[in-house]
LUMFISE-707761 format. One record per residue (C-alpha): x, y, z. Coordinates in steps of 0.5 Angstrom, whole numbers, plus 500, padded with zeros to 3 digits. Example, Ala and Ser with C-alpha at 12.3 -4.5 7.8 and 13.67 -1.06 7.14 Angstrom:
2
525491516 527498514 
This chain:
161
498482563 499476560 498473552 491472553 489478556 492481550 488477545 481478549 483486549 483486542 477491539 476485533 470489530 474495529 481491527 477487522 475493520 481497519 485491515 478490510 478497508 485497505 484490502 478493499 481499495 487493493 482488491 478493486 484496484 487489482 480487478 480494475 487493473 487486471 487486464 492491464 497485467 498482460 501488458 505489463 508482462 510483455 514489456 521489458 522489464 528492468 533487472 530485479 523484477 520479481 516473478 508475477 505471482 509475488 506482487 499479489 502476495 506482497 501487496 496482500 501483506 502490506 495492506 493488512 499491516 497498513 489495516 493494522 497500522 491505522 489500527 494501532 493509531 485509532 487505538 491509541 489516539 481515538 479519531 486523529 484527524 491529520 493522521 487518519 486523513 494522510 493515511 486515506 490521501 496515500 491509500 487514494 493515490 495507492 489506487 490510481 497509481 495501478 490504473 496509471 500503470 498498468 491500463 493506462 500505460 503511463 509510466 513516466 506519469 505513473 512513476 511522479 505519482 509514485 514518488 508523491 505517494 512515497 511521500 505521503 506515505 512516509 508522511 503517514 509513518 511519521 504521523 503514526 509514529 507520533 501516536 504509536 511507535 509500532 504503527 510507524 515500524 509496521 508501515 516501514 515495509 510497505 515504505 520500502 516497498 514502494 520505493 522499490 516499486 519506484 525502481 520497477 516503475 521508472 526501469 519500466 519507463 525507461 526500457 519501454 519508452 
């Protein structure tokens, strides 16, 4: 199958679809946590710490390979429900761990929080992996980067308690 074959094989409708839902719930969560930025700029912050434009970016990516992600899952396996439900679970709780940290100030909270969305989140990777491999390996960054995440959180806590 040639390139272009590939690219006509594309279901756009429902790619689009799926890449707009997580960019959606990043969107919403930025603008209700948009306030809290300031906040979160006036703190100590632990070694590491990348500039405040680079978080948007990132964040950006990452849910459009999460769109595609669930993408290459619907593809391949139709509506699989334990997959697509652990996918929606960690995308909830992707939400709320930005109104934990950034307006609420939670840290210590924000970050168990985090800690149980990395888990679900390698809980979604494995059950895309079970479906489609190149779901799973397009999951990996954003695993990596919530871990990461982890570390600024609990820094956070740490210098700011």
């Amino acid at each position: 199958m040639q390139l272009s074959d590939k690219f006509h094989n594309i279901h756009w409708k429902n790619l689009i679809t799926a890449v707009a839902i997580p960019l959606a719930v990043g969107g919403l969560s930025a603008w209700i946590t948009k306030d809290g930025m300031k906040a979160f700029e006036a703190v100590s912050q632990p070694p590491l710490t990348p500039p405040m434009w680079l978080f948007p970016v990132v964040w950006s990516i990452l849910f459009v390979l999460m769109g595609i992600a669930s993408y290459l899952v619907v593809l391949q396996k139709g509506e699989d429900t334990k997959a697509l439900t652990l996918y929606a679970v960690q995308l909830i709780f992707n939400f709320f761990w930005s109104i934990w940290f950034f307006n609420l100030g939670w840290y210590l909270f924000a970050f168990l929080w985090l800690v149980a969305l990395w888990i679900l989140i390698l809980a979604t990777t494995v059950a895309f992996y079970r479906i489609s491999k190149p779901a799973a390996w397009v999951m990996l960054p954003y695993l990596v980067w919530v871990a990461f995440a982890g570390y600024l959180n609990l820094g956070m806590w740490w210098l700011n308690r």
